[in-house]
Every structure is written in C-alpha cells, then in structure tokens.
C-alpha positions in Angstrom: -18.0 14.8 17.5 -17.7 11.4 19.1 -14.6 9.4 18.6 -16.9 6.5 17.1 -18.2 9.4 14.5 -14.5 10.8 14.1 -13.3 7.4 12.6 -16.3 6.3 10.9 -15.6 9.5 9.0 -11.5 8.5 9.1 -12.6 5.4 7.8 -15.0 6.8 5.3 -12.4 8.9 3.7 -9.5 6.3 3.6 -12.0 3.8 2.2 -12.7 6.1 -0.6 -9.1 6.8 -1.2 -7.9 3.1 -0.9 -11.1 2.6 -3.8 -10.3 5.5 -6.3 -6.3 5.9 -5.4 -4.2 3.4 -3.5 -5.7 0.5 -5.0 -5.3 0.5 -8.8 -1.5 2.0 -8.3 -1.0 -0.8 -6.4 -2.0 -2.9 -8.9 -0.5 -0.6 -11.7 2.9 -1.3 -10.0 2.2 -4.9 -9.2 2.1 -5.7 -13.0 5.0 -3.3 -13.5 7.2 -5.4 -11.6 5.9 -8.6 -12.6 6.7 -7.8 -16.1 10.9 -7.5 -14.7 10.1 -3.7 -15.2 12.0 -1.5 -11.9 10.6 1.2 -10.0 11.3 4.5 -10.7 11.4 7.8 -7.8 7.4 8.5 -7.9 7.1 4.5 -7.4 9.3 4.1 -4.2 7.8 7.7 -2.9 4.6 6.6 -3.3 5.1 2.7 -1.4 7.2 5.4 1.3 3.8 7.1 2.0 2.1 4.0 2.1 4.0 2.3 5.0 3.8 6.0 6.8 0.3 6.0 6.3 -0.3 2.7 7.9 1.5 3.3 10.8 -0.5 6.3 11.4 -3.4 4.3 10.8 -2.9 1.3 13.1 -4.4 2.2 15.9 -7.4 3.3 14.0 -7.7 -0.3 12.2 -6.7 -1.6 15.6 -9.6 -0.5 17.5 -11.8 -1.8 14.3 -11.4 -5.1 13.6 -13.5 -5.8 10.9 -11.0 -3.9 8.5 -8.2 -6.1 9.6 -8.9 -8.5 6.7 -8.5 -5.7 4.2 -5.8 -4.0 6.3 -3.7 -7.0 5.8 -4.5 -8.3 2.0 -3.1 -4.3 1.6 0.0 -4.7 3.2 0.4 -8.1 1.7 0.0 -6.9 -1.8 2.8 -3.8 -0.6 4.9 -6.9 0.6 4.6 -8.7 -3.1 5.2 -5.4 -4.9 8.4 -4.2 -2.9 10.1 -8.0 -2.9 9.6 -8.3 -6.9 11.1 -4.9 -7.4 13.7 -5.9 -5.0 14.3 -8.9 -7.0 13.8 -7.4 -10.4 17.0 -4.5 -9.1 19.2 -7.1 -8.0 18.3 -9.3 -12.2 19.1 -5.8 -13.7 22.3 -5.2 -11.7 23.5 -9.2 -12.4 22.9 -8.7 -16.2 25.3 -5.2 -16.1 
C-alpha cells in the first residue's frame, strides 16, 4: 500500500468518524455550555481525546492541505466549547 492510498484511507475513516461521531457531540456540548450548563467527566474525556487525536493527526492534515479549512473550523469550534465551559465553571464557582 502506497502512503497516498494509506491516508486516503486515514482520511476516509476520520471523515466518517468526524460525520457520524465527533461532530454532533461537538455540537451536543456546544449548546450545553451555551445554555451556562458545565461539563461533566465523559465531557472533558472526550475534548482530552480530541486534542490527542489532532496531534496525531497533524502531520497527516499537514501533508493535505485541502482539509486544513475543516481541520481548523474543528479546532475552532473545540476552542469555543472549552472557553464557555471555562467561563460557565468560574459563574458557577462566583455564585457559591
């Protein structure tokens, strides 16, 4: 297997996961902590495996460029989720 097949089929697979999986949690816990709601232990573990995940993956997006556009709106909508639940910790721990 060629190394252009290896990540088409890399890229395949995380496409596919990103579609059915990492997407619509993201968005699950993008409303969650736009609604002031705070993450709980599956959250944070599962934004933990995300941020592994694409370090593993960066060389892979690095040496395709035309998921870099995607690659970043991702990581960007990470960013949003883990500074509103940052914020929404530090509201709840004010109001104690």
């Amino acid at each position: 297997m060629t190394d252009t097949s290896k990540d088409a089929g890399i890229i395949q697979v995380l496409a596919e996961q990103l579609e059915t999986k990492r997407l619509p949690r993201a968005l699950s816990l993008k409303e969650k902590v736009d609604s002031g709601e705070l993450l709980d232990e599956a959250d944070i573990m599962f934004l933990e495996q995300v941020f592994e995940d694409a370090q593993s993956i960066g060389p892979l997006v690095d040496r395709h460029p035309e998921w870099h556009d995607l690659a970043t709106k991702m990581m960007a909508l990470y960013k949003e989720i883990t500074e509103k639940a940052l914020e929404n910790e530090k509201a709840k721990g004010a109001g104690s």
